[in-house]
C-alpha positions in Angstrom: -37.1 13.9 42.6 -35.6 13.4 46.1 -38.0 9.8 46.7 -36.7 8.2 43.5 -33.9 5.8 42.9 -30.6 6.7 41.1 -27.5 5.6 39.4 -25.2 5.9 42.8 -27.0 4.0 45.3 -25.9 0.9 43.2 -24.4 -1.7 45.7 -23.0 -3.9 43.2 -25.5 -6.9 44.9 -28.6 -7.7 42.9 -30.7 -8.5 45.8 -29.9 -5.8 47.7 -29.6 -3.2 44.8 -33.2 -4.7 43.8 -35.0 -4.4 46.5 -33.7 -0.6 47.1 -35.1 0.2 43.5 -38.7 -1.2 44.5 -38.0 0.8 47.7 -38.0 4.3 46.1 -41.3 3.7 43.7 -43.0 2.6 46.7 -41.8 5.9 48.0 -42.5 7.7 45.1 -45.5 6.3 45.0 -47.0 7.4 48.5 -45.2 10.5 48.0 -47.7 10.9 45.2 -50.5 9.2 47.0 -50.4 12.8 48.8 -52.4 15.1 46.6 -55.1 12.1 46.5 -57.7 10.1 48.5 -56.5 9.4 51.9 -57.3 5.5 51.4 -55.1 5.7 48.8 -52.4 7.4 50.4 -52.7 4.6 53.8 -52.4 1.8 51.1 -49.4 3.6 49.3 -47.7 4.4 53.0 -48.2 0.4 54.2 -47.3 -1.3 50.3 -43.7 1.3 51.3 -43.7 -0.3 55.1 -44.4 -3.9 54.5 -41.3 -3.4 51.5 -39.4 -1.6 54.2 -39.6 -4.3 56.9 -38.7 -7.2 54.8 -35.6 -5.5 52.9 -34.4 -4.5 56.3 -35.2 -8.0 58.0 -33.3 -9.3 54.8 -30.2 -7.3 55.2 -30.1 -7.9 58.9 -30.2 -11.9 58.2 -27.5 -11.5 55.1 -25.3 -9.4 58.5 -25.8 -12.0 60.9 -25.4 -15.3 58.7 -21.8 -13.0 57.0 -21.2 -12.0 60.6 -20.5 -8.5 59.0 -18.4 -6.6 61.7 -20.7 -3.4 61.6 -24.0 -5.3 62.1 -24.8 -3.9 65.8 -24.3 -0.4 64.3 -26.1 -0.9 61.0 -29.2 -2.5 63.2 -29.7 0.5 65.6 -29.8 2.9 62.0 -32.9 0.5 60.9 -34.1 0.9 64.4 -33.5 4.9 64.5 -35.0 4.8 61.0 -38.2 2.8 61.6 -39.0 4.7 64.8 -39.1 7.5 62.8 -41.3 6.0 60.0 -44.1 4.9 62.2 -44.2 8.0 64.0 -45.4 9.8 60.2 -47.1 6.8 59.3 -49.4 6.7 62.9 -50.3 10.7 62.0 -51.1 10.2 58.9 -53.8 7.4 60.3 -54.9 9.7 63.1 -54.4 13.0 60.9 -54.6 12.4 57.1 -52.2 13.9 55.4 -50.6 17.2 57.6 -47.8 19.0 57.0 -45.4 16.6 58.4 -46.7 13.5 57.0 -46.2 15.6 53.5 -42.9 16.5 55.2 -41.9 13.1 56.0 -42.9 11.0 52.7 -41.5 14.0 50.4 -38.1 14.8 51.9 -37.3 12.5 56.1 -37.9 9.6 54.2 -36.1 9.5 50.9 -33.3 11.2 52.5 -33.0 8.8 54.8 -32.9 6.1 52.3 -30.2 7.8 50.0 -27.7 8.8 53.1 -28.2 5.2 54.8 -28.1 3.4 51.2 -24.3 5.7 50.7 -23.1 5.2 54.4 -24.3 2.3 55.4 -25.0 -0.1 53.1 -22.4 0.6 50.3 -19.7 -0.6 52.9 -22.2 -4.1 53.9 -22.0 -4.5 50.0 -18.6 -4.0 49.7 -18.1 -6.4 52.7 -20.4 -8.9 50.7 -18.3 -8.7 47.2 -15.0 -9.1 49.0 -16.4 -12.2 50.7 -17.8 -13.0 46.9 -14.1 -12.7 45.6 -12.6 -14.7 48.5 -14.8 -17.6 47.9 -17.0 -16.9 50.9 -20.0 -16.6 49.3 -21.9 -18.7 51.6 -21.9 -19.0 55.6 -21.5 -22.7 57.2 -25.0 -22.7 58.2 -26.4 -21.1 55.1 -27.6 -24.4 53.4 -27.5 -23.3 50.0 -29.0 -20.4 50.0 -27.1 -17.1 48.0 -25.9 -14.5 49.7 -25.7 -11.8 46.4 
């Protein structure tokens, strides 16, 4: 299934590999929140937001504290992306579940996830395990705090 989690998305990070698992059954889940009560589907949709916001306000912290060279770029896709999300998440409140809504949770949204997982993030963890390996694990302001 398109809205599940697999294998190849692995970034090699455990935070960020982590929190892209619990991403897709969140998806998975509202995506099968469909074919049931609409207060279950609005509570499926917003457990998937509220996990979506803080992984991406996550990886834009973990870009900024790394100062990872394709952060401006990797920011606008979570900005393109949410855009897009809340425009299926405000129909389904006004609407219930349409077409589109079904269209968005079963196919926009998990595709999304997999191509900006692949082309985006890969490379950010990729940047992180190199700065791993060079012994740059942390940034001078990090105080402590890990950044895999």
């Amino acid at each position: 299934m398109p809205s599940e989690w697999s294998p190849e998305l692995t970034l090699n990070n455990e935070l960020l590999d982590g929190q892209h698992v619990e991403l897709f059954r969140r998806l998975s889940a509202a995506a099968a929140a469909l074919d049931g009560p609409r207060d279950a589907l609005v509570e499926a949709v917003d457990a998937f937001a509220d996990t979506l916001v803080s992984h991406l306000a996550v990886e834009e912290r973990l870009m900024d504290e790394t100062l990872y060279p394709e952060r401006v770029r990797h920011r606008s896709a979570h900005e393109l992306f949410v855009a897009d999300f809340e425009k299926v998440r405000a129909e389904l409140r006004r609407e219930g579940a349409t077409p589109a809504v079904a269209e968005g949770l079963r196919r926009r949204v998990p595709e999304w996830l997999r191509f900006h997982t692949r082309v985006n993030d890969a490379p950010f963890g990729a940047y992180l395990a190199r700065r791993r390996a060079a012994g740059a694990g942390r940034a001078p302001h990090d105080h402590g705090h890990r950044l895999s």
